[in-house]
C-alpha positions as CSV (number, residue, x, y, z in Angstrom):
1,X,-7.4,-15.1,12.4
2,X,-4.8,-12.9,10.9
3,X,-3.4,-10.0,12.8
4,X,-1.8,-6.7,10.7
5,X,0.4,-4.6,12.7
6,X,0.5,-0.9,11.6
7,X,3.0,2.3,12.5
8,X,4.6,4.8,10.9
9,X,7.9,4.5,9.6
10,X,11.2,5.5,11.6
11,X,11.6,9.4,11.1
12,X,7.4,10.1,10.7
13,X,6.5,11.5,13.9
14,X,3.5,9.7,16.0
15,X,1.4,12.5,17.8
16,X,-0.2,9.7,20.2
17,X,3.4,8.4,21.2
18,X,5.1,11.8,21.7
19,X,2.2,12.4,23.9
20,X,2.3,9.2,25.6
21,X,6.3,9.9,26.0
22,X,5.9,13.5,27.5
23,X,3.2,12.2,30.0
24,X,5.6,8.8,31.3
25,X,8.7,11.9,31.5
26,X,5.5,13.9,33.6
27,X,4.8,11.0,36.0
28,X,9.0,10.9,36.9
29,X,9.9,7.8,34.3
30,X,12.8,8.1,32.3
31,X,11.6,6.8,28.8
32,X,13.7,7.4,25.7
33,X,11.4,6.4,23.0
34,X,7.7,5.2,22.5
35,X,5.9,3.1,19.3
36,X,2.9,2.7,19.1
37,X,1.3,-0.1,17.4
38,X,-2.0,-0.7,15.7
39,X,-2.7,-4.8,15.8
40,X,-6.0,-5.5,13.5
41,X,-7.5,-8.8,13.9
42,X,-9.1,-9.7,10.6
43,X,-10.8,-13.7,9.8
44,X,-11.2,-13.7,6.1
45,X,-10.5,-16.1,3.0
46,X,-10.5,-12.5,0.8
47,X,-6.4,-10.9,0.5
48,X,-4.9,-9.4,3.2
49,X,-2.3,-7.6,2.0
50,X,-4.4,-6.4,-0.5
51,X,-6.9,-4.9,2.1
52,X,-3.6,-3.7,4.2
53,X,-2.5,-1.9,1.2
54,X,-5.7,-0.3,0.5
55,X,-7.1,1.0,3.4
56,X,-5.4,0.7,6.5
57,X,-1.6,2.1,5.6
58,X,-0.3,4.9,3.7
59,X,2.9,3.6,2.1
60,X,4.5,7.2,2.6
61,X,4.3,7.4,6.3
62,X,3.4,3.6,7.5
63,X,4.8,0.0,7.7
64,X,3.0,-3.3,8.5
65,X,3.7,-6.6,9.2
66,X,1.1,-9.7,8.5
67,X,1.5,-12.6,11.1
């Protein structure tokens, strides 16, 4: 089983972890930053990076990391 992880580059701003931020700051935490990471869990003998590449990151605002 291969995993992918997927999030946007430093400097692209991620909608689900400024929200996730301001709600922590709501409930009284004192949190400086949140990433959010997408993990994909793929079992295949086909190319991964290939499949990474062509469907589940845009090279403008993403990175990834195969593991």
């Amino acid at each position: 089983m291969t995993k992918v992880y997927v999030k946007y580059k430093d400097g692209i701003i991620d909608p689900e972890a400024e929200n996730t931020k301001k709600a922590l700051k709501m409930l009284g935490y004192d949190v400086k930053n949140v990433r959010i990471w997408k993990v994909y869990e793929i079992e295949t003998e086909d190319n991964i990076k290939e499949m990474v590449e062509r469907l589940l990151v845009n090279p403008v605002i993403h990175e990834y990391k195969i593991e």
